[in-house]
N, C-alpha and C positions, 0 to 999 in steps of 0.2 A: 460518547456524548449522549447525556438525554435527549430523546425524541420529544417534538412540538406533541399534546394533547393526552400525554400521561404526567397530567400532571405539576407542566414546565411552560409555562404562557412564554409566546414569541418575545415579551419584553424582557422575560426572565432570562432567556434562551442569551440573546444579545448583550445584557449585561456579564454574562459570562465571559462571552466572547471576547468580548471588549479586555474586560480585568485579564482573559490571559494575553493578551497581544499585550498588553502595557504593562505585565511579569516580563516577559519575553523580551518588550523593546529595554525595559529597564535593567535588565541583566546583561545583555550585550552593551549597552553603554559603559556598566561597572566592567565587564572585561577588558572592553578598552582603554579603561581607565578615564572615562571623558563624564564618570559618575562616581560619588563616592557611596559605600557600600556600610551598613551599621553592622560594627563585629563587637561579639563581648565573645573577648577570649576564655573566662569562666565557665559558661555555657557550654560553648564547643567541646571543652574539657569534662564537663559533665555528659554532652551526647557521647564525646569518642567511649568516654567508662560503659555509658545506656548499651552503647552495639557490643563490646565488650565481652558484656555481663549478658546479654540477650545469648550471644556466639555460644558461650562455658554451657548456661544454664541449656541450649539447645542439643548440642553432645551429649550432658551428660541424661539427657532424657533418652537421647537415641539411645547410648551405652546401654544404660536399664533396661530399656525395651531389648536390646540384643540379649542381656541377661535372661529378663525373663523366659525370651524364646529358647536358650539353650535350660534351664532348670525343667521348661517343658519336655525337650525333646529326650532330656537324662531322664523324665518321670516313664514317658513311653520306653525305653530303652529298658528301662529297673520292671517296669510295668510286663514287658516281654518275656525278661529272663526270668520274674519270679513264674510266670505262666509255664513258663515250658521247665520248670523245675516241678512246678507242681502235678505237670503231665506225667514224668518219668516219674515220679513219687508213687514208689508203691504201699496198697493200704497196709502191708502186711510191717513195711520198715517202720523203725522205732520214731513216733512225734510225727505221722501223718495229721495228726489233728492241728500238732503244734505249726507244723510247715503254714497249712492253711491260714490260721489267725496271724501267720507271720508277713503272709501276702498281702493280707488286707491292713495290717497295721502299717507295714513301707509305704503301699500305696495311697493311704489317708494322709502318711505322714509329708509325702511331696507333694499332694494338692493341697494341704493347709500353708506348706512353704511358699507355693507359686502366689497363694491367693495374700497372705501379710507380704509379698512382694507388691501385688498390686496395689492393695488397700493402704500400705504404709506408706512404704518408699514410692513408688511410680505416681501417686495421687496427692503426695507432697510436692513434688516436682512441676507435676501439671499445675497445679492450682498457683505455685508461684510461674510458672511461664504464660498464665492467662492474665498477667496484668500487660506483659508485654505489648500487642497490638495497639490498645488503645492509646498507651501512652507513644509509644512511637508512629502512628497517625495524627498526634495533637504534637508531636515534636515538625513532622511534616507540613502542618499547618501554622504551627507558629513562622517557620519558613515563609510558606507563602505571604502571610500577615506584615511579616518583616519587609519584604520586597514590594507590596505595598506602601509599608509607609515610606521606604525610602521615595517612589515613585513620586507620592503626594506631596513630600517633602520638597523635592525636586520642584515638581510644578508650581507650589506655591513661593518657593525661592525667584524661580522664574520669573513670576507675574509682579514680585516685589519689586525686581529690577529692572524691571520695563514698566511700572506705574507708572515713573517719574516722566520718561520718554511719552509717554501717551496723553500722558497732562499737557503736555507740553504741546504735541501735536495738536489737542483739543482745543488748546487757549488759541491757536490761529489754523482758522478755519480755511478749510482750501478754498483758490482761488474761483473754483469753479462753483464751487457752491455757493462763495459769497455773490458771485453775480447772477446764478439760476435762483436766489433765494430770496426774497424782499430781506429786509432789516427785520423785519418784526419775526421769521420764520429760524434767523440763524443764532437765537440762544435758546430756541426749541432742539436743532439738533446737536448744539452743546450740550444740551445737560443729556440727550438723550444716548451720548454716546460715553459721558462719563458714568451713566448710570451701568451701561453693558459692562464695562471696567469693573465699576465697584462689581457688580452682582457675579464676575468671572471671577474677582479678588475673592469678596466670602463665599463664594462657594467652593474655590483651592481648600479656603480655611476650615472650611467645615470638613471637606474629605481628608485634610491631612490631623484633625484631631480625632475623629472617629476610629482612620488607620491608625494612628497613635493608641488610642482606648484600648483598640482590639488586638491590638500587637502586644502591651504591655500586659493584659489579663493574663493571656497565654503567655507571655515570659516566667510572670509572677510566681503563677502556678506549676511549672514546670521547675522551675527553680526551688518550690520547697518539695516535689515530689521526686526528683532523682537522687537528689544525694541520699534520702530516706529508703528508695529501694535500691542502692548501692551497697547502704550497709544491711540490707534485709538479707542478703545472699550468702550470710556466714552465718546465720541462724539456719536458714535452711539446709544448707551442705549437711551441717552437725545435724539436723532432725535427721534429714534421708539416709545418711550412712548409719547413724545409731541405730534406727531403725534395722536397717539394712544389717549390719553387723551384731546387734540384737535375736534376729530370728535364723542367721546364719548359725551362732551359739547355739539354739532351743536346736533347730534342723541335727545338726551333726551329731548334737550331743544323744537326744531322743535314736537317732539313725546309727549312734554307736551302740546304744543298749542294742536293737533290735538285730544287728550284723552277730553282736558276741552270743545272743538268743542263737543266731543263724549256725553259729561256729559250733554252737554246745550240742545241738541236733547232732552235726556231722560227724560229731568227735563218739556222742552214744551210736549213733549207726555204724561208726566205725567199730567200734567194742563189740556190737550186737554183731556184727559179720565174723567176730574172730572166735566168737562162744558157738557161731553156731558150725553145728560140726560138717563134714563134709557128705557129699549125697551116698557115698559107700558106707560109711560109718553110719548117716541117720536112717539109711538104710536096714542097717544090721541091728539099731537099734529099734525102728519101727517093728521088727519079726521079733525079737526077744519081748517088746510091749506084748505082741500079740500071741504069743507064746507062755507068757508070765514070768519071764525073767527077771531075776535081779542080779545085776553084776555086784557080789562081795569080793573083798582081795582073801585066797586061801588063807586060814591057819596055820600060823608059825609055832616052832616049839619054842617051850619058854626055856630060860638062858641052864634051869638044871640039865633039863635033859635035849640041850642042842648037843646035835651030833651022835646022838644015839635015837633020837626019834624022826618017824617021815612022816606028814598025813598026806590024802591025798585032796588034790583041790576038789573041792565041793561046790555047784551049782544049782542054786535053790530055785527051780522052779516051783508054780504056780502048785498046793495040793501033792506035792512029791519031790525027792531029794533024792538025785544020782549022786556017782562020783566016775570018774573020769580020770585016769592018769596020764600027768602031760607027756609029749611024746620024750623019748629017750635021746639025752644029748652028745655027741662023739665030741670028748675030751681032744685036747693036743697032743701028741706024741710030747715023751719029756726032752726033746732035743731039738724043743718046735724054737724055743728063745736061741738056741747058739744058731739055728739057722737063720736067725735073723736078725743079727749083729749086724749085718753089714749094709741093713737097709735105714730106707733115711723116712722117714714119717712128720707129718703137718710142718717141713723145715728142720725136724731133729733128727740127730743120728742115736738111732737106736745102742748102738756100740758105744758110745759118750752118755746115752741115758741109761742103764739096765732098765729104769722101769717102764721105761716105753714097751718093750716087750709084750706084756697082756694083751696091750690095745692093736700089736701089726694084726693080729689074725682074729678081732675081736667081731661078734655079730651085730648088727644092725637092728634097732627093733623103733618101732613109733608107738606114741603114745596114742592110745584111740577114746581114752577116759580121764578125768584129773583123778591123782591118788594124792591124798592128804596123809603124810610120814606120822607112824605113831609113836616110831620107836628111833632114837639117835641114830642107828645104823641104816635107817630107810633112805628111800630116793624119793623126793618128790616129785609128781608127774604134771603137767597141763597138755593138755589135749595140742598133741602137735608135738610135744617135743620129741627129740630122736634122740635114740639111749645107745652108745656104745656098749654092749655087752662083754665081760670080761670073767675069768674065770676067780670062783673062791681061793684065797689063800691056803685053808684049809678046808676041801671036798667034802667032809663028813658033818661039816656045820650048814652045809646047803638044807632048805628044804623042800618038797615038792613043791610046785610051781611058784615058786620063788626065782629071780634072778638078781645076778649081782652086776651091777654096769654106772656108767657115768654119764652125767649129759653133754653131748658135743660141743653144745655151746660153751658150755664151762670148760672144757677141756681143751676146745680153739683159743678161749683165754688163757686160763691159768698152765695148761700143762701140767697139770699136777694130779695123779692118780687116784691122791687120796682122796679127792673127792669123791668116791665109787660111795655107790650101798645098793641095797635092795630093795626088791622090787617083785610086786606080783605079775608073773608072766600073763594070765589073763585080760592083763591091763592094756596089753599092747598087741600090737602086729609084726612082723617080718616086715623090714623092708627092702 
């Protein structure tokens, strides 16, 4: 309740007072049913849609707003993981620069999402939920307005049906008066008492058209503005979600390029780690650098004089050229295959295969260099693979540091011998 001297003079104060006690008395008589009450069922039908539509439009702002907080908290979450990617990231792995630009593109790309969430969607929403208040304060006032007129209504009904009665009392003056009054005094308090009538009549009359005035302004108005913002709320849904389902689009689509960016990195670091050789090997290679090595594959004879010529392998160092004979290899006894008939190799029986035989007692070697095959009968090499070692068909066609073998892998597939060729022993290690 306002305070007397801010504003609110004592007479203003009481006029208030008064108007809610005779809300209050008026209301409880319509309960009782000992007052009739002004309903437009129209109306009501348009308030119950007003709270309705106030309820939907208030969810789904909360909704948004809960959105936006989780699209925040996934930004800090992306935000974290791209950090502690970028920590282990070493300078030396393949697209450190690339990783970088990749951080800061994700990270722009969820603050521009967060931010057309705010600016689009959230600020479409708002802007229609700030009609709400006013209009439903002036729906609460037209209420009170109403309950007014009924009141005035009332009271001047009243005083209609007690005119007549009061005329009546007037036209015969009390007994008592007529004898405390001379003659000449008692059509002064006649008229002085129909005058209080009349001036309690117009003045009902006056309160119950002004409560009429001011009740029907506010119906008026309200009546052409809810059905208008009833249908305003299927324009906005459609902005907000288009919106919304708009920069969803641009977000995922932009944040797919940058993940496939992500995936292309991991997939060249993955290559770059199977190229790069192992720390015994870049080891041995770092000493030949420094040495002035160059790994060539030995000199093969050419196909006249295979089997009658041997060279020996040759190692071109830096300003000078050795040669080196590789070390001497112990053949199989010729009774090595009948002894081992009876074993069983990668699932096969050697006794059901004859040409399994080579491979029971065959040497193990790794590749420690790629060799590019120049000739049909060659093996080709990549760094890593492992060579079953097998002997020539015919021993006189070998030639120094040469080997004849097959790759396991192909051999755990196929089973098939004749995949063998040759090969430069230099190429590879014992394993």
């Amino acid at each position: 309740m306002a305070e007397i001297g801010k504003g609110v003079t004592a007479g203003k104060l009481a006029i208030n007072v008064q108007k809610r006690l005779t809300r209050a008395q008026e209301k409880v008589l319509q309960k009782l049913g000992k007052a009739d009450e002004t309903r437009d069922v129209a109306f009501e039908e348009m308030v119950s849609r007003f709270n309705q539509q106030m309820a939907e439009g208030t969810k789904l702002q909360k909704d948004l707003k809960a959105y936006q907080a989780a699209v925040k908290t996934m930004h800090d979450a992306s935000r974290r993981l791209q950090d502690c990617l970028a920590d282990m990231y070493e300078p030396d792995w393949f697209g450190k620069e690339e990783m970088d630009s990749l951080a800061e593109d994700t990270d722009t790309l969820w603050l521009e999402y967060q931010q057309n969430i705010t600016d689009k969607s959230l600020l479409c929403i708002d802007t229609y939920l700030a009609r709400f208040p006013d209009i439903k304060a002036r729906i609460a006032k037209r209420d009170r307005k109403m309950v007014d007129f009924d009141s005035a209504r009332h009271h001047f009904g009243s005083l209609q049906k007690g005119k007549k009665k009061d005329e009546a009392k007037i036209a015969k003056p009390a007994a008592l008066l007529e004898m405390a009054a001379p003659s000449w005094a008692q059509g002064l308090i006649s008229a002085h008492q129909v005058a209080q009538t009349n001036l309690s009549y117009n003045q009902a009359e006056e309160e119950l058209g002004r409560a009429q005035r001011i009740f029907e302004e506010l119906n008026v108005e309200l009546q052409d503005e809810l059905p208008v913002l009833w249908d305003s709320r299927v324009g906005v849904y459609v902005n907000t979600f288009q919106n919304l389902a708009g920069h969803q689009e641009k977000f995922h689509r932009e944040m797919g390029k940058l993940t496939q960016n992500l995936n292309d990195i991991m997939t060249k670091l993955e290559e770059q780690k199977h190229r790069k050789p192992s720390t015994a090997t870049a080891t041995t290679e770092r000493r030949r650098k420094a040495d002035g090595i160059t790994m060539t594959a030995p000199p093969r004879a050419t196909p006249s004089r295979a089997g009658t010529t041997r060279r020996r392998l040759k190692v071109r160092r830096a300003g000078a050229t050795t040669e080196r004979t590789p070390p001497t290899r112990t053949r199989s006894p010729a009774g090595m295959t009948a002894a081992a008939d009876g074993l069983v190799i990668y699932g096969l029986s050697v006794q059901q295969n004859p040409s399994l035989a080579p491979v029971v007692h065959s040497l193990q070697v790794k590749a420690i260099h790629d060799y590019a095959a120049t000739d049909g009968d060659e093996l080709e090499l990549k760094i890593g693979d492992v060579v079953l070692v097998v002997a020539f068909d015919n021993p006189d066609e070998q030639d120094d540091g040469w080997l004849m073998g097959l790759l396991e892998s192909n051999w755990l597939q196929k089973k098939d011998v004749s995949t063998k060729g040759v090969f430069p022993e230099n190429f590879t290690q014992k394993v």
